[in-house]
N, C-alpha and C positions, 0 to 999 in steps of 0.2 A: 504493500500500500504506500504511493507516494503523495508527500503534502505539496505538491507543487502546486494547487489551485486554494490552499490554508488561508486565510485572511484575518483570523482572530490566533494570539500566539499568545502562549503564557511564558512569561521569559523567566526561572526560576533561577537564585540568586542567593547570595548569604549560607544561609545552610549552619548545621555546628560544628564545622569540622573548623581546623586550628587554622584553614584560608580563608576564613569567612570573609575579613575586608577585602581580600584581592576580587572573590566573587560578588560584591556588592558593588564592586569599582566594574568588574567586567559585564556585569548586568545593567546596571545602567547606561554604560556605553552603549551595546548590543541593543536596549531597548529606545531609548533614541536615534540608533541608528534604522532599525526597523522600524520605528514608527513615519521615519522620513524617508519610507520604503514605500510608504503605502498602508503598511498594517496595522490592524488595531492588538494593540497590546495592553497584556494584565501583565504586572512584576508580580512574583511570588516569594515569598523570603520562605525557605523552604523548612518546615519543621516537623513536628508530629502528625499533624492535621492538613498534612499534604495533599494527603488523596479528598477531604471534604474542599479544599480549596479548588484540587484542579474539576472536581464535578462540580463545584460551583461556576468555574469562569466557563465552561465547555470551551476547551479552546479547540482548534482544528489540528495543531501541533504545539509540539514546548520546543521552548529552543533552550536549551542545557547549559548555563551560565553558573555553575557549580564548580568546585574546585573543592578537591582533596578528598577527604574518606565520605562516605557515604552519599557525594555527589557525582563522585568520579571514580568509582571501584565498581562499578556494575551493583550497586544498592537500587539508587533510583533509577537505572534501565529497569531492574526487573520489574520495581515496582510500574512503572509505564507500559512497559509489555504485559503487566496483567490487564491493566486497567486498556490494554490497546489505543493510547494514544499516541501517533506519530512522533519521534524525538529526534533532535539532531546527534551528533557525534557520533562515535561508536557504542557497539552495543554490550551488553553484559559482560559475556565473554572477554571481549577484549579490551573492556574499560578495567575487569577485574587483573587480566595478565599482564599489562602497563604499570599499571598501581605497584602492582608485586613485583618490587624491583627485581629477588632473587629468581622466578619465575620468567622476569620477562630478558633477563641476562642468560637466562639456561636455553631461550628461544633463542637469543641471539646468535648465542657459540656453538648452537647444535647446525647453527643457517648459514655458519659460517665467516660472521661477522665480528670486527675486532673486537675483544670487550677488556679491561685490567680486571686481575685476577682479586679474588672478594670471598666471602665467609660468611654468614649468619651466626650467632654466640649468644650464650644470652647476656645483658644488660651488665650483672653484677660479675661476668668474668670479663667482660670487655675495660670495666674500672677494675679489676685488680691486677691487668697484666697485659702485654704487648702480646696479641692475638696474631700478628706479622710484623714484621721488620719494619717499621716507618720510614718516610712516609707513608701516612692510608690516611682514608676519612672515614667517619666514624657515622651514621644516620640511622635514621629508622627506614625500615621496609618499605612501609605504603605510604607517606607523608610525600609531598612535594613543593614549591617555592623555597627551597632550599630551608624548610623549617627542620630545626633539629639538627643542625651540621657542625661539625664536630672535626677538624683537622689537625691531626699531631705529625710532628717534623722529627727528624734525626735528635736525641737528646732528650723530648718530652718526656714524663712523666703518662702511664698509663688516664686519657681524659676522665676527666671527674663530670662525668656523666650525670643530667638532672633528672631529680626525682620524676618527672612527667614524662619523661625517655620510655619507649616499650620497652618489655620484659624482653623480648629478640630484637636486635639489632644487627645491623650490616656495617662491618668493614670492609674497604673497600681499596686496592691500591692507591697511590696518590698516583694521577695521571696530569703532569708535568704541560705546559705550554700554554698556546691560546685556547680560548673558549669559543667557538663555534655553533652555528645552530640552524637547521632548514625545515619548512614546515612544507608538508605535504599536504595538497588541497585537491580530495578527488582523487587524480589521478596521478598527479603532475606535484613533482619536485617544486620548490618555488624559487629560491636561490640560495643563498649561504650568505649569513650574517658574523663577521667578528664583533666580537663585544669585548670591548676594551673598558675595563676598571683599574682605580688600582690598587685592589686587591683582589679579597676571592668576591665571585660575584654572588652575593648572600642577598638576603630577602631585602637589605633597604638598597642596595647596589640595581636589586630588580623594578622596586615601584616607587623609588624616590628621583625626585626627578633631579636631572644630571648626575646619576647614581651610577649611572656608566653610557656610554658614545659606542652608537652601531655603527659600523662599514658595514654600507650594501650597495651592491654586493662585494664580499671579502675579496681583497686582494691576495691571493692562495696561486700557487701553481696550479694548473690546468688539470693534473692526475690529483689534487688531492679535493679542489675544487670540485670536480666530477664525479672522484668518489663520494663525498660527503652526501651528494646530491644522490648516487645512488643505493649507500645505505640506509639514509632516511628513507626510501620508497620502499627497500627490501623492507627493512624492519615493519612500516605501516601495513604490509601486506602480509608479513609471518605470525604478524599480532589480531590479524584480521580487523584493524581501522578501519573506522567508517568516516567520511566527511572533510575531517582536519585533522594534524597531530602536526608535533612539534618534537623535531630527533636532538639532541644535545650531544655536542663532540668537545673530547678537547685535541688538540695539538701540537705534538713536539716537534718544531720545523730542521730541529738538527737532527731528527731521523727519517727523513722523507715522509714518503705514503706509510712507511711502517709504523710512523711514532704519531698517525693515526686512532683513537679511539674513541667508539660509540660508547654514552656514560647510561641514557633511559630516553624514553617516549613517552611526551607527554599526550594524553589524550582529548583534553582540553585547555587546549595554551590560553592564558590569559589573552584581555581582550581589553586591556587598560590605556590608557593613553602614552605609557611608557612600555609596550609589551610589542613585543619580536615578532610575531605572525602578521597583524594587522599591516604592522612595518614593510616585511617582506611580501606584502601583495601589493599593495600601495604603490613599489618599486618596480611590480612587474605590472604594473596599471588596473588593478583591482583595487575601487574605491571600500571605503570601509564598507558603509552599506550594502553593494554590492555583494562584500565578502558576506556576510550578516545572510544577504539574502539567500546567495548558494546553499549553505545551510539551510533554511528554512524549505528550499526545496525541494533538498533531500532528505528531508525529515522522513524515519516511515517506524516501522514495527519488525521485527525479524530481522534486526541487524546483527 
């Protein structure tokens, strides 16, 4: 079933997970942009009483403006696929395999694709002791906007890990160089973004503005440029994406194409006024609304 003919959209937003403001910033964008699309939109801040909200607004589709656990983990797909109402992004399946970094790293290296080598431990052995040689970084599993990141260098001390840390965590090698990033829309690679900070790019480096300065597209040699472009496509499609995602690379340019590697897949990239996909369409002449609206197109059920 596709929404391509939808004209009422509930644009769901907020949520409880630990992204709430990045989803309230990507919601309101997304809903402003689709309302200067044409569409009539209801924002939903998305809570217990989700499902009495969305039979209340009847919408024709939801456009997925959620971030993090229970927005972006395949939660609220399944709950939409019961309730069979058309939704953008990917669907269950692969919203839950993204999420799981461990999971969606065991897709990558089984597809063939570069990954640094990484661990799951629980919490309280990760604080009493070097789980690998440092550098690694230290995160939780299903968290993303770089919440919870944790990076120890040659010398540190085992990180003293916060109480609010999951009980399983991921270490993770330190992968060395620039930071990188390509969002896949559809079908279609879009181009490669560096993102120059200076330091590591953490959550206020990501929505604070002048928090870091994008080249787009990256100035990269030609094979590392093209590959980037073409593992972000493979991964969209090993993860079975639907719509949009957003692949993350870094790179060590004193090792060529080798010193190459894919870090996760976001499955819903932010949509904020300092956020990388909007950016990279923008660049390849995709207005934001526009982008907003492809989405809205491809809205359906059984993704």
């Amino acid at each position: 079933m596709s929404s391509r003919a939808a004209h009422r959209v509930a644009v769901l937003l907020g949520g409880p997970s630990a992204e709430r403001e990045v989803s309230l910033s990507t919601g309101a964008q997304c809903a402003g942009a689709l309302r200067g699309e044409g569409y009539e939109v209801i924002e939903i801040d998305a809570g217990q009483d989700l499902p009495a909200r969305l039979a209340e607004a009847g919408p024709d589709a939801v456009f997925n403006a959620l971030h993090g656990r229970w927005g972006e983990d395949g939660c609220v797909q399944g709950l939409l696929e019961w309730l069979r109402i058309p939704y953008t992004h990917s669907g269950v399946l692969a919203s839950a395999l993204a999420m799981d970094k461990a999971r969606s790293k065991a897709a990558y290296h089984a597809a063939g694709l570069p990954t640094a080598p990484w661990l799951l431990a629980q919490a309280r052995e990760v604080r009493s002791r070097h789980l690998m040689k440092p550098p690694y970084v230290v995160k939780p599993n299903n968290e993303g906007s770089s919440v919870g990141i944790y990076i120890v260098r040659p010398g540190d001390p085992p990180p003293a890990l916060a109480d609010g840390m999951p009980g399983i965590v991921m270490a993770e090698a330190y992968a060395p160089g620039r930071e990188l990033t390509v969002t896949v829309l559809g079908d279609r690679a879009l181009t490669v973004t560096d993102i120059l900070t200076e330091g590591w790019y953490d959550y206020a480096a990501k929505y604070t503005p002048g928090g870091s300065r994008h080249m787009v597209p990256a100035d990269l040699p030609d094979e590392v440029f093209d590959a980037c472009l073409g593992h972000a496509l493979h991964a969209h499609r090993i993860l079975g994406c639907r719509g949009i995602s957003r692949t993350d690379f870094r790179w060590d340019e004193g090792r060529g194409l080798a010193g190459l590697v894919l870090l996760e897949t976001n499955t819903q990239p932010g949509m904020t006024p300092t956020s990388l996909s909007p950016e990279q369409a923008e660049a390849e002449g995709i207005s934001f609304g526009a982008l907003c609206r492809s989405l809205v197109e491809d809205a359906s059920c059984d993704r």
